[in-house]
C-alpha positions in Angstrom: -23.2 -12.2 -14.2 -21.9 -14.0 -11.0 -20.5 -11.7 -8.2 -17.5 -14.2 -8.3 -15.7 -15.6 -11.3 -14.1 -18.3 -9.0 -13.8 -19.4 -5.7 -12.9 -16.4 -3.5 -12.0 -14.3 -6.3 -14.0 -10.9 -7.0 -15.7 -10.3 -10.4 -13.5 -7.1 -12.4 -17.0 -5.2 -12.5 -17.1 -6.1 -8.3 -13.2 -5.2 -8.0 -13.6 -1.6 -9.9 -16.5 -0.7 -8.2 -14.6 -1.6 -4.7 -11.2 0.6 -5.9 -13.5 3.0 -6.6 -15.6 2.8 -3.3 -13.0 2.4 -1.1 -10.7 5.2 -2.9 -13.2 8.1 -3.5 -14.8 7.1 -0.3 -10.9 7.6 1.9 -10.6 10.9 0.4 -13.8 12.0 1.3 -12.6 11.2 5.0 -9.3 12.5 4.4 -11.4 15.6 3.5 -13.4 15.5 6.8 -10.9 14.6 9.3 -8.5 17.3 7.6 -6.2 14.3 7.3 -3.7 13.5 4.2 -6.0 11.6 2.1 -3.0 8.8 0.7 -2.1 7.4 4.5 -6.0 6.7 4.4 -5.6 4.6 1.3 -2.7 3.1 2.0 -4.3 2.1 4.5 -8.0 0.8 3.2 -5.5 -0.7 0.5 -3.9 -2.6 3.1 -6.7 -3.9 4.8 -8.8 -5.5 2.2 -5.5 -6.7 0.7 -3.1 -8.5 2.9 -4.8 -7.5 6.0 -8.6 -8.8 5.0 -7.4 -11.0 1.5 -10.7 -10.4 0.3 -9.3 -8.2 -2.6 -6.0 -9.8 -4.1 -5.0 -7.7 -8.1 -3.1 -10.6 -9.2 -5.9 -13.1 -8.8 -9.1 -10.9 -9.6 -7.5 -8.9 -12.8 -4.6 -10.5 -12.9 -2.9 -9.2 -16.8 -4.9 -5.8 -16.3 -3.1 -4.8 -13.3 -0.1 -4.1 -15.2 -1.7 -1.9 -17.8 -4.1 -0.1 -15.8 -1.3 1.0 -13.3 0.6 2.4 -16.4 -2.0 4.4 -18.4 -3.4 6.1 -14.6 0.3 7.3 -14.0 0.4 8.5 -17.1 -2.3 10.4 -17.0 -1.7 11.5 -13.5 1.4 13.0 -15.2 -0.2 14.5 -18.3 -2.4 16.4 -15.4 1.1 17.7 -13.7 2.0 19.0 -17.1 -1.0 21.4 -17.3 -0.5 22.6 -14.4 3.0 24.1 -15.7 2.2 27.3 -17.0 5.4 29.1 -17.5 4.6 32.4 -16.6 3.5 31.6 -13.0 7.0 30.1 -12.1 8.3 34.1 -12.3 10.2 34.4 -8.6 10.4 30.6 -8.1 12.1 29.5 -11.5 15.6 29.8 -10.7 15.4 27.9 -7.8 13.0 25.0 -9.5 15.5 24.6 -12.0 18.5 24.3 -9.8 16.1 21.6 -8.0 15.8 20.0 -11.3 19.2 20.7 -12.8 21.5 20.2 -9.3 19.2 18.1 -7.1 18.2 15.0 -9.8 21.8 14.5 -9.5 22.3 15.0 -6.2 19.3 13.1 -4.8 19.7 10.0 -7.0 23.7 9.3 -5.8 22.2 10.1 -2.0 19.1 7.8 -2.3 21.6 5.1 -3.9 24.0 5.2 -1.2 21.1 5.2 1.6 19.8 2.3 0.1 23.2 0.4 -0.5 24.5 1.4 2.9 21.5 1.8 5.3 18.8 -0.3 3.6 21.3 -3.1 2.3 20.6 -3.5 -1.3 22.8 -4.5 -3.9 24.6 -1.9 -5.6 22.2 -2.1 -9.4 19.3 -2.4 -7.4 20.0 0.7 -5.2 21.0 2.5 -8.4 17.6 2.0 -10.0 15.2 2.8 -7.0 17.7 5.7 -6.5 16.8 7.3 -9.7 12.9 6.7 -8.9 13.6 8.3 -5.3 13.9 11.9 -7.2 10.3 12.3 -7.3 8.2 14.0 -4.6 4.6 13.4 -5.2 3.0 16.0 -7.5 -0.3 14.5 -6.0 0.5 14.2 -2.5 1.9 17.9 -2.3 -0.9 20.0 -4.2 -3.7 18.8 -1.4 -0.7 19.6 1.7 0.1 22.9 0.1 -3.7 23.6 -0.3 -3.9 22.3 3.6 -0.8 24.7 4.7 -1.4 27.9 2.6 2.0 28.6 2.6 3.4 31.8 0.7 3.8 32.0 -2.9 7.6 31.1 -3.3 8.1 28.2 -1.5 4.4 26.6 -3.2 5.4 27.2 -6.2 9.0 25.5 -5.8 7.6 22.5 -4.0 4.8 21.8 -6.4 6.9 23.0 -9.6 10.0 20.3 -8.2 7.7 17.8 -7.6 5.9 17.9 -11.3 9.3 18.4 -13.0 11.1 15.5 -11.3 8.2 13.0 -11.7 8.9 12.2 -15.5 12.8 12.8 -14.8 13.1 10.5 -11.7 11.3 7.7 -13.8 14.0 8.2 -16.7 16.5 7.7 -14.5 15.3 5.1 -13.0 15.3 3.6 -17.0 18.9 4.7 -17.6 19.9 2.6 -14.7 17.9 -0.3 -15.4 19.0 -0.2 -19.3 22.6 -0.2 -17.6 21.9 -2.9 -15.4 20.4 -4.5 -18.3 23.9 -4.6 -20.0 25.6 -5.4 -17.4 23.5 -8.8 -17.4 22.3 -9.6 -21.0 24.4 -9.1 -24.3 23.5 -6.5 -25.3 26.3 -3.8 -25.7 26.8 -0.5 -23.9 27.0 1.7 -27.5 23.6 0.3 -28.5 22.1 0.8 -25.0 23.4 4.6 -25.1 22.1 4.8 -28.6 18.6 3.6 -28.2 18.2 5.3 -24.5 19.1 8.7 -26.9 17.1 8.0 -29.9 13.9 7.5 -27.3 14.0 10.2 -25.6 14.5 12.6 -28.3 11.8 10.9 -30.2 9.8 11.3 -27.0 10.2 14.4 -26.4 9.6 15.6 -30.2 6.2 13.5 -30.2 5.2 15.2 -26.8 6.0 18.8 -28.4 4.3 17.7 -31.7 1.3 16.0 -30.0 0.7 19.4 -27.9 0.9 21.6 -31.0 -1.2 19.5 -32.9 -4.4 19.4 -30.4 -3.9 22.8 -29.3 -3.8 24.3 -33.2 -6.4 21.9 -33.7 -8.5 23.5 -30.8 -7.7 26.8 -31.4 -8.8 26.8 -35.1 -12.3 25.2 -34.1 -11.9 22.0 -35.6 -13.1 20.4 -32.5 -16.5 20.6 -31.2 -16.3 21.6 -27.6 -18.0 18.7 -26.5 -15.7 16.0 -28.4 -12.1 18.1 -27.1 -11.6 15.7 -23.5 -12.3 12.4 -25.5 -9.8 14.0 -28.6 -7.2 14.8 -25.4 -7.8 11.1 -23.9 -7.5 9.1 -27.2 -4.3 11.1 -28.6 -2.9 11.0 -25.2 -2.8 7.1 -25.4 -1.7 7.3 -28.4 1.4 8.3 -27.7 1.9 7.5 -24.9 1.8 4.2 -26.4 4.3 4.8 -29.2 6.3 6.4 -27.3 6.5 3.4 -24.4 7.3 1.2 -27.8 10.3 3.2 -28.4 12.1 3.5 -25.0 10.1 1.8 -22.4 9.0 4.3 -19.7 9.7 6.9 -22.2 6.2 7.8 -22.2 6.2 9.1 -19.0 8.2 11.8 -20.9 6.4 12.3 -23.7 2.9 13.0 -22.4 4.2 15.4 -19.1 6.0 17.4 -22.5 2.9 17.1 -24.0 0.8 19.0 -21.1 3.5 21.2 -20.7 2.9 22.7 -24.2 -0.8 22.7 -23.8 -0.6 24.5 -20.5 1.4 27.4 -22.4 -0.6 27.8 -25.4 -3.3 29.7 -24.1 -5.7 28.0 -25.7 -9.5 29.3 -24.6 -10.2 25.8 -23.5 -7.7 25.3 -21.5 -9.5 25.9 -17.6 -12.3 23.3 -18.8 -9.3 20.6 -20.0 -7.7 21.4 -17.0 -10.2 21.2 -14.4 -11.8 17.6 -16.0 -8.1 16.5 -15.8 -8.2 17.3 -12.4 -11.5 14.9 -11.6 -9.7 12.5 -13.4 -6.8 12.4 -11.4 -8.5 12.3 -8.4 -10.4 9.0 -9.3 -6.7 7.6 -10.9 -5.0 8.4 -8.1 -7.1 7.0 -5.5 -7.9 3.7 -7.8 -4.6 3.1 -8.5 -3.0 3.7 -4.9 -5.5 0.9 -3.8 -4.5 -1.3 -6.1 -1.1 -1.1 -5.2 -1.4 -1.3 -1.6 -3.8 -4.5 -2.3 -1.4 -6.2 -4.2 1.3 -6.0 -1.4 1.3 -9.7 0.7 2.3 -10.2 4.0 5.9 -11.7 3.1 6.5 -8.7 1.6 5.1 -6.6 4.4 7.7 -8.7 6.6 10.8 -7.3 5.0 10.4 -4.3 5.9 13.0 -4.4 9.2 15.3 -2.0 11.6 17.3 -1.3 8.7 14.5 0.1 6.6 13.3 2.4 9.3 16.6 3.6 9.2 17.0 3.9 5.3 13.9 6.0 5.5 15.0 8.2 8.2 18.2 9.1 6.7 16.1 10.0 3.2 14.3 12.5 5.4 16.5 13.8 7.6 19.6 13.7 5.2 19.2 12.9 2.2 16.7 15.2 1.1 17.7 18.7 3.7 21.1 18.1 1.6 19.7 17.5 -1.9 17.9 21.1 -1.4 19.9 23.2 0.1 23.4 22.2 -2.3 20.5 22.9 -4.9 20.2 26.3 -4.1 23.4 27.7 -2.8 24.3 31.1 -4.7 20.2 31.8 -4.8 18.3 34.7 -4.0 16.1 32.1 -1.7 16.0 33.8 1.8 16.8 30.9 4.6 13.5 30.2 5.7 12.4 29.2 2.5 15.4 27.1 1.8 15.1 25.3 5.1 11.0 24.8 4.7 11.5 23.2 0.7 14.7 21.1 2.5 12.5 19.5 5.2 9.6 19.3 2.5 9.8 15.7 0.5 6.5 13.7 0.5 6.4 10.6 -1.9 3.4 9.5 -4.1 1.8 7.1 -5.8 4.7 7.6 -8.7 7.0 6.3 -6.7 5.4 3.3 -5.7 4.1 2.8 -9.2 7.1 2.7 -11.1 9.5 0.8 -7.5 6.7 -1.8 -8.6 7.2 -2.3 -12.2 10.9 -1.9 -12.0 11.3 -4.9 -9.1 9.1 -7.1 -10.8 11.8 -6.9 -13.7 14.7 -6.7 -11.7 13.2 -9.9 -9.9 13.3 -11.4 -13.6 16.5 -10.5 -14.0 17.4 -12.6 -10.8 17.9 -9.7 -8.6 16.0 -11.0 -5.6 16.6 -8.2 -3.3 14.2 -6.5 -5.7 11.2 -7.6 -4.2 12.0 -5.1 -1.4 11.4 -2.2 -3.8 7.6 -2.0 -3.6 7.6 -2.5 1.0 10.6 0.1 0.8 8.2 2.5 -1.7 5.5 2.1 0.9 7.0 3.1 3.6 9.3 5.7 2.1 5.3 7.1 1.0 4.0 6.3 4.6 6.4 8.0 6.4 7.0 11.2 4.8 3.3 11.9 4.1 2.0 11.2 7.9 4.8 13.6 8.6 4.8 16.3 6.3 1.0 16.1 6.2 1.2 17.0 10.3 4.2 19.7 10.5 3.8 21.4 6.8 1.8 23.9 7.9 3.1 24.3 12.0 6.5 24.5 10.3 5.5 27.0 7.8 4.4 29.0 10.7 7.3 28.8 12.5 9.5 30.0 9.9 6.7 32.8 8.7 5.9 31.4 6.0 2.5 30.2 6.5 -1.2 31.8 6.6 -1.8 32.5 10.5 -5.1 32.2 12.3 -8.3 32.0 10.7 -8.9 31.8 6.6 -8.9 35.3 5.6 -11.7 36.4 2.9 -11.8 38.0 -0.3 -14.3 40.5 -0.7 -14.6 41.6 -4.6 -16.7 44.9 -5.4 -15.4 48.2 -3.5 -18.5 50.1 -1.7 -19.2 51.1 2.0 -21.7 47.7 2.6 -17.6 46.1 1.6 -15.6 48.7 3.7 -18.0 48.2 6.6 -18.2 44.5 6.7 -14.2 44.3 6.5 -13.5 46.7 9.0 -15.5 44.4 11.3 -13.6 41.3 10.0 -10.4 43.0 10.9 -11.9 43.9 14.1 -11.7 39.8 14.7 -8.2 39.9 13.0 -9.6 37.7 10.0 -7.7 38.4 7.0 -9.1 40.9 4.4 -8.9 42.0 1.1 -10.7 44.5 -1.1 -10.6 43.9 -4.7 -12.3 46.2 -7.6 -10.9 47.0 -10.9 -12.3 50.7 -10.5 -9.7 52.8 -7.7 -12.8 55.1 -7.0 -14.9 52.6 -5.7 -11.6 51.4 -3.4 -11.5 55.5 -1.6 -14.0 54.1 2.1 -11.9 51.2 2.1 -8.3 52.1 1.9 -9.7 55.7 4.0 -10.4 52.6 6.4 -7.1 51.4 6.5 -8.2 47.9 4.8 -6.0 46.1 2.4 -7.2 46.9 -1.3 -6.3 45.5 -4.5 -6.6 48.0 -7.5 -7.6 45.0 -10.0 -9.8 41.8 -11.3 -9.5 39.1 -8.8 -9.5 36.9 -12.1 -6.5 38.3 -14.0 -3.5 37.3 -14.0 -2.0 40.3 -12.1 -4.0 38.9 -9.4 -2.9 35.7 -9.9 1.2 36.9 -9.1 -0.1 39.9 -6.7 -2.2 38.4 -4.2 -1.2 35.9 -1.5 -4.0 33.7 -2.2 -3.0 31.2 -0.2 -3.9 33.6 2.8 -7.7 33.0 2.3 -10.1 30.7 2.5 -13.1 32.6 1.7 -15.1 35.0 -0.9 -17.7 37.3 -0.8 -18.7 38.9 -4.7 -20.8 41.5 -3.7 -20.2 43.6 -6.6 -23.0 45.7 -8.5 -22.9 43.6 -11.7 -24.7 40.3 -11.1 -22.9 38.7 -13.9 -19.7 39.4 -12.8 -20.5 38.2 -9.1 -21.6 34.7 -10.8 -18.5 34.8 -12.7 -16.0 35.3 -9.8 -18.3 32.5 -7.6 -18.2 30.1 -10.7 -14.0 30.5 -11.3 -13.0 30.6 -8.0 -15.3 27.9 -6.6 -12.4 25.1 -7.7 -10.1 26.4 -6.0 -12.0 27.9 -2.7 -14.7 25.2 -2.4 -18.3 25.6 -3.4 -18.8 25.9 -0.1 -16.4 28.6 1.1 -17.6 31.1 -1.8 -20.8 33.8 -1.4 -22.3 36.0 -4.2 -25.2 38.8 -3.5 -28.3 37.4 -4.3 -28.9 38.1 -8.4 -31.8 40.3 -9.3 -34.9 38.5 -10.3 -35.1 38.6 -14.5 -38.6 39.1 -15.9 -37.7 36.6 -18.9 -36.9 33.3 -17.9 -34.2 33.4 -21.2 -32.4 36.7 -19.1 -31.4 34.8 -16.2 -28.6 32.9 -15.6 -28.4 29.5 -14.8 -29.0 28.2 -10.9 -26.3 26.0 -11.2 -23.8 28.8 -11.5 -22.9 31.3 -8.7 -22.0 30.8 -4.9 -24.1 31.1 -2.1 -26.1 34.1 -1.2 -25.5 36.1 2.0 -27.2 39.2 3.1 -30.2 37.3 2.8 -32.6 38.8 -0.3 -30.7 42.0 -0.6 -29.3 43.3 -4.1 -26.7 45.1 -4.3 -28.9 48.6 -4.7 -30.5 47.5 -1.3 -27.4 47.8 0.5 -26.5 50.4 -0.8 -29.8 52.2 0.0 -29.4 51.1 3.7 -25.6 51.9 3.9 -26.9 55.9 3.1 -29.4 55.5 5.7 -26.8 54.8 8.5 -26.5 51.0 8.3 -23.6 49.1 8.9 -22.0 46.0 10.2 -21.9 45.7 13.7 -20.6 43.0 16.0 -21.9 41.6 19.3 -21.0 39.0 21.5 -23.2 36.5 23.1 -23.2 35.6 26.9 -25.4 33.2 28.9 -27.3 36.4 30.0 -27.2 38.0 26.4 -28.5 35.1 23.7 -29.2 35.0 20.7 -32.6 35.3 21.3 -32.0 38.1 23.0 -30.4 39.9 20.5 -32.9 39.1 17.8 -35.5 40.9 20.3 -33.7 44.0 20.3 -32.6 43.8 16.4 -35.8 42.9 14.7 -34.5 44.4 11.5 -30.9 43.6 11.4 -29.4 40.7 9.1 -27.2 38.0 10.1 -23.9 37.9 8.2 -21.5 36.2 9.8 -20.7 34.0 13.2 -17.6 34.0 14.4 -16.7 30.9 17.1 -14.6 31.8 20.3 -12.0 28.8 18.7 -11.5 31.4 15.3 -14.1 29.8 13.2 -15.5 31.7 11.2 -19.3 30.9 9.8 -21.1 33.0 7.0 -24.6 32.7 7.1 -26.7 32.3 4.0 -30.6 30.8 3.6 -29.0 27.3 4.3 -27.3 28.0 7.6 -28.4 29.7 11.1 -26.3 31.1 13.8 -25.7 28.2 16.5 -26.0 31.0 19.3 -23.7 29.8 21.8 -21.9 31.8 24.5 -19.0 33.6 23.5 -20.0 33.5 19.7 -19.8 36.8 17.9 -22.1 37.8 15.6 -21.5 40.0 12.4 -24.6 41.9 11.4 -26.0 44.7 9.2 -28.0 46.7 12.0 -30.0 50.3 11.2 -28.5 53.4 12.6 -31.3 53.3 15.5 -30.8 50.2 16.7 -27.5 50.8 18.8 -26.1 47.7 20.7 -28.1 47.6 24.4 -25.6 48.2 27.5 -25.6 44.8 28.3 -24.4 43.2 25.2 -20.4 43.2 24.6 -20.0 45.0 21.4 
């Protein structure tokens, strides 16, 4: 196969495997640099697109492009419905459906009348993006509110507005094309209420009948565990497609209803579905927001003037802070929250999926103001990612709402090797928890003063009780090896692989006794069990800390603590390093070390202790 099916056009084989590269590869970044991964798209999208024009959509795929963009968002939504589990919205549900309920409304007649007044577009064209302007980025605000560990509340309402409004601010955005429609073909207002109805209570039924259908399906075992994600896939399509064939755009609808029921059916299933969805959308997200910023062209680039700057500082500034706090006057909501979810609005790859396909037909329809829909979605996205991405979490600390300092950590399994080690992490002022599901085990902690939950870190009473967005880190150091592996494995997700630690598992005579390697976090305490801790624990071990100077080193200390073991470094910036078989102390001055020292060996005089 040639690299190139014409002159200076890419191969599709060449042109996914670029998408892919360049997407996967500016989240990774995004990822290192601590950076919000879609301004690194946008602009990788950019530069190979208009900047580069070695990657052009319409020329290389040119029909696909359409189709492709579709079927990703709609999966990307399908995702957002699984993540809506009913019973976690508790405190945050009156206030998500005032956001739904008062601020649709609200937002779509203040984004039309910034973008009639400040940006300059006609009146049907302004009504139309308006109604797409409801969204706020399901996918852009899950990675910032990961980033920001803000409280509970004000997570929840952000990331339960943003997956709500995404299917709603689309159907908007249909009723006022269908009206714009009207307005310019012959078709008559009754019959354009009447089909806009028909769809999306068809749409809605299919999504409720499409949910109970897999999930009975599931439940009942009719599936084999390994065919249930390409089942999901191919009836997703499905009707997603007959639904789009009803009311166009209708689908959105139909498959975020269609997650929604899955989410709440408590199928067994459900954390695997979920967490492959999640991989999915990470690759659909990435692919899709490249494409789109590929296909942009410098002409289109140029429209972008004084007057949109200013359309997309009164969206942020006004439009939005007004939307949210009409929204939730006569709530509980205590002001700080209200003013962080006000001055909260980033805009994804939605938005600028569906300003695309809507301009293209608006274009058709001789609108040609239209063609400013996509540069407008673009910078709309630009500008309130870079910002919210950068003063999320500073203004979530401002307004006490946000984790302070350093990542606290999790340690699950109550005994004095746990109450020891936290006490010196409190020492540092890290965070700490104590979890165990048996109060006796809980007495040296809490006679400690430590924070304890009475409770499985995995149950959903953990899930509503602890601030999880407080840590970064956990230790299962537990006496059951099994459950250790279990907490590593379920939590790993959400913490990072590399931010969870289990004890090291007993070694099993039988191979067929032991569990897989794959499984678990990473060890700390070196080779010690859990009944070796404990064992040095009664002998009068415990975690001490010491600081290293230029005239105490590391080597130094490992002189005068042949015996001790390395836990933990923590950095005179906060950081805070566990150390496992993979990692060493770095040793440098003003580092404090965390260690589990014998009774005899007390800290020498000249080490800071």
């Amino acid at each position: 196969m040639a690299l190139e099916s014409q002159a200076g056009a890419l191969s599709p084989v060449m042109v996914f495997a670029l998408v892919g590269a360049l997407g996967v590869g500016a989240q990774w970044l995004a990822w290192r640099l601590r950076m919000p991964a879609i301004v690194l798209m946008l602009l990788a999208g950019l530069a190979v697109g208009p900047g580069l024009g070695l990657f052009d959509p319409a020329r290389d795929i040119g029909p696909l492009m359409a189709p492709m963009v579709a079927i990703a968002v709609a999966i990307i939504l399908f995702e957002g419905g699984l993540t809506l589990n009913l019973q976690s919205l508790r405190g945050a549900a009156e206030g998500v459906w005032r956001l739904v309920l008062i601020g649709a409304p609200v937002g779509w007649l203040g984004s039309t009348l910034a973008l009639h007044y400040a940006a300059g577009l006609d009146w049907a064209i302004a009504a139309v993006f308006g109604g797409i302007m409801i969204v706020t980025g399901p996918t852009v605000i899950a990675p910032l509110l990961r980033q920001a560990r803000l409280t509970r509340r004000p997570a929840q309402l952000l990331q339960w507005e943003a997956i709500v409004n995404d299917p709603v601010g689309a159907l908007a955005a249909v009723l006022a094309f269908e009206v714009v429609l009207v307005l310019n073909t012959s078709e008559t207002a009754v019959s354009a209420v009447w089909a806009m109805a028909r769809g999306i209570t068809l749409a809605v039924a299919l999504g409720l009948a499409a949910g109970w259908g897999l999930s009975r399906t599931f439940r009942e075992g009719k599936v084999p565990e390994f065919m249930k994600v390409p089942v999901l896939f191919a009836v997703l399509l499905g009707v997603f497609a007959l639904s789009d064939r009803i009311l166009h755009e209708s689908g959105l609808l139909t498959v975020t209803v269609m997650g929604l029921y899955i989410a709440n059916a408590d199928l067994p299933s459900y954390a695997e579905l979920r967490r492959f969805k999640e991989h999915a959308t990470v690759l659909l997200v990435s692919g899709v927001f490249i494409l789109l910023a590929a296909s942009m062209d410098l002409e289109a680039l140029a429209l972008l003037d004084a007057r949109a700057a200013l359309f997309v500082a009164i969206t942020i500034l006004l439009v939005r802070p007004l939307t949210v706090l009409v929204s939730l006057i006569g709530t509980k909501l205590p002001l700080n929250e209200r003013l962080l979810v006000a001055f909260t609005g980033p805009r994804g790859v939605v938005l600028v999926a569906v300003a695309g396909l809507f301009g293209e037909r608006l274009v058709a329809l001789g609108f040609e103001d239209a063609a400013r829909l996509t540069p407008l979605a673009f910078a709309l996205v630009a500008a309130t990612v870079v910002l919210h991405g950068f003063s999320l979490r500073p203004m979530g600390q401002i307004l006490g709402l946000a984790g302070q300092g350093t990542p606290g950590v999790i340690i699950t399994g109550g005994s004095q090797f746990a109450a020891s080690l936290g006490a010196a992490l409190r020492a540092l002022e890290v965070p700490v928890l104590i979890s165990d599901p048996n109060r006796s085990r809980l007495r040296t902690a809490r006679e400690a003063g430590l924070p304890t939950f009475f409770g499985d870190i995995l149950s959903e009473a953990a899930e509503h009780g602890v601030e999880i967005m407080n840590f970064g880190r956990i230790l299962a150091v537990s006496n059951n090896d099994a459950y250790n592996t279990l907490v590593a494995t379920d939590l790993a997700p959400e913490f990072g692989r590399e931010n969870v630690f289990q004890l090291k598992r007993a070694k099993q005579e039988h191979a067929r006794h032991a569990l897989p390697a794959s499984l678990g976090g990473r060890n700390i305490a070196g080779d010690l069990g859990y009944y070796d801790l404990a064992r040095r624990m009664t002998d009068g071990w415990k975690v001490r800390t010491t600081e290293l100077t230029d005239s105490y080193t590391l080597e130094d200390w490992q002189g005068d603590n042949p015996d001790a073991i390395v836990l933990a470094e923590f950095g005179r910036a906060g950081a805070l390093t566990f150390i496992t078989g993979e990692t060493t102390p770095k040793g440098a001055s003003g580092n404090r070390l965390l260690a589990l020292a014998p009774a005899r060996n007390e800290t020498p005089p000249r080490a800071k202790a």
